[in-house]
N, C-alpha and C positions, 0 to 999 in steps of 0.2 A: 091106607097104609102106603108108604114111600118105600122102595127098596133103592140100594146104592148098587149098581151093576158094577163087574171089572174095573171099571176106570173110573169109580167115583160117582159117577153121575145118577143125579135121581132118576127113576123111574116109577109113574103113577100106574102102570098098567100091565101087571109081571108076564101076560101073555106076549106081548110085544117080543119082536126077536130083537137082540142086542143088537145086529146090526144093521138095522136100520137110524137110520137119526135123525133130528129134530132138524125142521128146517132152520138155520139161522135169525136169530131174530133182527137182523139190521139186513136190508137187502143188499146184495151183489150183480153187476151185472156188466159184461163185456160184450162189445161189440167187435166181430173179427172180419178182415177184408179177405174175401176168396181168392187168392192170386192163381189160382191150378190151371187157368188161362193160358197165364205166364209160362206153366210149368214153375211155378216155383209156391213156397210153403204160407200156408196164411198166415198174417198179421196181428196183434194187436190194434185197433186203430183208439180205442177207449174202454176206459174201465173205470167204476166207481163204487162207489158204497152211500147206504144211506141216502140221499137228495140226490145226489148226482147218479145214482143208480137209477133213481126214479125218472129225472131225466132223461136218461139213454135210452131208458124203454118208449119213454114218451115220444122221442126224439122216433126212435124205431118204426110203433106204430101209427106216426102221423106218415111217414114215408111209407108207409106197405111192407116193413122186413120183416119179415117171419124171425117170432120168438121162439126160443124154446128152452127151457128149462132144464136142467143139470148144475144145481148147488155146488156138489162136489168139482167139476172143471171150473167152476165160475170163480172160486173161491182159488182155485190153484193159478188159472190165468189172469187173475188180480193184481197176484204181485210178479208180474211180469211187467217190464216196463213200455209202457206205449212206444207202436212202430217197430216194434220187434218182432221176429219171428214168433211162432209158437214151439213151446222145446218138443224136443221128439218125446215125450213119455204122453205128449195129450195128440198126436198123430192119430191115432184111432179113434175118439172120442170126440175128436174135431171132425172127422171124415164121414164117422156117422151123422153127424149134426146138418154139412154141408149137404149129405145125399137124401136127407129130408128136407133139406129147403129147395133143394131143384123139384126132389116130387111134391111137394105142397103149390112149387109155382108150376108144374108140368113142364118142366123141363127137363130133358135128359140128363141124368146122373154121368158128370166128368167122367167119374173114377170108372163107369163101364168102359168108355173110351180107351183108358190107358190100361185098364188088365189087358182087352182087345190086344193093344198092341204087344205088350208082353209075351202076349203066347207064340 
């Protein structure tokens, strides 16, 4: 049995919560530059779909970058134009990304640095 939820869509499995969703079937995938260095906001540097998705991650793990997974920002910073900031609505969602890749490489988390200073 198929049920159609809220928004139309099938659903094979009526236990499943609505809001969760299906991963995209054509892959997504951005590569962002850390500028926090700088002090200034990260980057777009690439973004693709499908082959060239595939690529950037290739590209990724032949270098050693830590991947990480979130559809939902991938798919919003897509169509954002290469070499551009990141808008402020994925500030958070970038920030956690970036304080898992200093702790996956053991390197100290920027953003500690600058609350630090804050206070």
């Amino acid at each position: 049995m198929v049920k159609k939820n809220d928004y139309g869509e099938g659903q094979n499995d009526p236990l499943k919560p609505l809001n969760i969703k299906d991963k995209p079937k054509r892959l997504t995938a951005v590569a962002l530059k850390d500028r926090t260095a700088e002090r200034d906001i990260p980057q777009i540097t690439a973004a693709g779909r499908g082959k060239i998705a595939e690529q950037i991650l290739k590209l990724a793990e032949e270098n050693g970058v830590k991947i990480r997974e979130d559809s939902t920002l991938a798919e919003m910073l897509a169509t954002i134009e290469i070499d551009s900031p990141i808008p402020s609505e994925a500030f958070m969602a970038v920030a956690e990304i970036l304080a898992y890749v200093y702790r996956a490489n053991g390197q100290p988390n920027p953003f500690d640095a600058i609350l630090e200073e804050l206070d």
